[in-house]
C-alpha positions as CSV (number, residue, x, y, z in Angstrom):
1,X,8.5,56.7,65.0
2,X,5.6,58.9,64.3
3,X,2.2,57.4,64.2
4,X,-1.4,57.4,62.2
5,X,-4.6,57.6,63.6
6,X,-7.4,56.8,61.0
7,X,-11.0,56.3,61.3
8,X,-13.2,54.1,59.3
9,X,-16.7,54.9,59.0
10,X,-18.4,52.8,56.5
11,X,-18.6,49.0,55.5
12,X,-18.4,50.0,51.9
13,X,-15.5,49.6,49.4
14,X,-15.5,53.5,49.7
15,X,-14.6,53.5,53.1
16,X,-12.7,50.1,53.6
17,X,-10.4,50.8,50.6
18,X,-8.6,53.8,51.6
19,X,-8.5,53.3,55.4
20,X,-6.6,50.0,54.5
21,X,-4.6,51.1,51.8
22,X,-3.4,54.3,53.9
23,X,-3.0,52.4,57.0
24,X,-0.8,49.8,55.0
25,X,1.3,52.8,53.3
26,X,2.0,54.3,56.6
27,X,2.9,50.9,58.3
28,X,5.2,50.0,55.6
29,X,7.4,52.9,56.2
30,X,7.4,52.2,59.9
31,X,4.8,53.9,61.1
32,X,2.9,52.9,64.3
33,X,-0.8,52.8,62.5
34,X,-4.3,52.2,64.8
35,X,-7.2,52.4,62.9
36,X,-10.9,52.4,64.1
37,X,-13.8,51.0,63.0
38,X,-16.7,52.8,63.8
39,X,-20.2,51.0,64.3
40,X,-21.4,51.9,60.7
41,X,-17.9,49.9,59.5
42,X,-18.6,47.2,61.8
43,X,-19.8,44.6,59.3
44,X,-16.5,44.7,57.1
45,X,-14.8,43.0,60.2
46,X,-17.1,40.1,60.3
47,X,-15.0,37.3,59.5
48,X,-14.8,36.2,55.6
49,X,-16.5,39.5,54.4
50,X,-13.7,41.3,53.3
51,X,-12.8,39.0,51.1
52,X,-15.9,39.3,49.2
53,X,-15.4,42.5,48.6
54,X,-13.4,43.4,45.5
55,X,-13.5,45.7,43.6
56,X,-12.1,45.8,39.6
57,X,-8.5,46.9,39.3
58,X,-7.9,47.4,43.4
59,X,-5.6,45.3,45.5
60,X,-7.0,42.5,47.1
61,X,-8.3,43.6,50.2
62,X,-7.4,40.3,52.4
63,X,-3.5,41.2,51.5
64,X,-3.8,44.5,52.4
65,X,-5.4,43.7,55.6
66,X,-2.8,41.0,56.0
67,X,-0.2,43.2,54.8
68,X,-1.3,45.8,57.4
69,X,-1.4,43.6,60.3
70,X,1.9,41.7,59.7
71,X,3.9,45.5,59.5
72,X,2.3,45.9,62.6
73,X,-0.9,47.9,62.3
74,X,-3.8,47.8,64.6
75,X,-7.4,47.3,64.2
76,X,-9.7,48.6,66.7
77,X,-13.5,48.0,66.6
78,X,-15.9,50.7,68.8
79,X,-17.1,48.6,71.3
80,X,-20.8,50.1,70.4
81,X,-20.7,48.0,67.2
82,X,-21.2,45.1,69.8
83,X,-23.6,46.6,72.2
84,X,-25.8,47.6,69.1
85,X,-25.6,44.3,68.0
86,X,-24.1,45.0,64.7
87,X,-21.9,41.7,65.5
88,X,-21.4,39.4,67.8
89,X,-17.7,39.0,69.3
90,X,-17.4,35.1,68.0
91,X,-18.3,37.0,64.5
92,X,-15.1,39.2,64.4
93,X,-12.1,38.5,62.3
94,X,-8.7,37.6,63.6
95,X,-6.4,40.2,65.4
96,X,-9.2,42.8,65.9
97,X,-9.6,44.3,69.2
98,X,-13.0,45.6,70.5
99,X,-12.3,48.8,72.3
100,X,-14.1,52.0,73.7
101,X,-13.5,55.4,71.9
102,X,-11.6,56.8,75.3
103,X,-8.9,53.5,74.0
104,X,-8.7,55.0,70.7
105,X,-8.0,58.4,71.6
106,X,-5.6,57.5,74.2
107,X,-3.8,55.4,72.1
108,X,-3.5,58.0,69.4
109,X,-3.5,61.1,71.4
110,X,0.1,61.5,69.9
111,X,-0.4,60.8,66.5
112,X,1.1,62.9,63.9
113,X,-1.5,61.9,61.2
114,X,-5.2,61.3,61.2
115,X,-7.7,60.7,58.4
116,X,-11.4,59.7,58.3
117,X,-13.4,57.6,55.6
């Protein structure tokens, strides 16, 4: 199984969209997927607000994020959204883990893929 490192580095649909909707592609054919959040991202993984963010004629982004989860991809959140105070930890949406950047890279040091929005 190859895997897919991908960065998100933005909290608008610009950003969300395609880190979701690549990560989802790649973890539908069996790919291991880990995707970070960066601090700038950090308030798209606030519970209940990617849901309000829809955009005309895109997939819904709580399915994709649903989607990506259940096929097994991984959300990771820089752990200096927290220590900025971006969000608070009780603020964070389900199944995302809070992680340093040495995590990230470790975790995708072998990764076949990466892309950055």
């Amino acid at each position: 199984m190859s895997k897919v490192a991908i960065v998100c580095n933005g909290c608008e649909p610009k950003s969300i969209y395609p880190s979701f909707v690549f990560g989802s592609a790649a973890a539908a054919l069996g790919e291991e997927v880990v995707l970070l959040v960066c601090p700038a991202g950090a308030p798209a993984m606030r519970a209940g607000e990617l849901e309000k963010m829809q955009v005309p004629g895109m997939p819904d982004l709580s399915d994709l994020v649903s989607g990506f989860q259940s096929a097994g991809g991984r959300i990771q959140l820089c752990e200096l959204a927290l220590e900025t105070g971006a969000l608070m930890m009780e603020e964070l949406r389900e199944g995302v883990e809070v992680v340093g950047v040495t995590t990230f890279l470790v975790d995708t040091q072998d990764a076949s893929r990466t892309f950055c929005f």
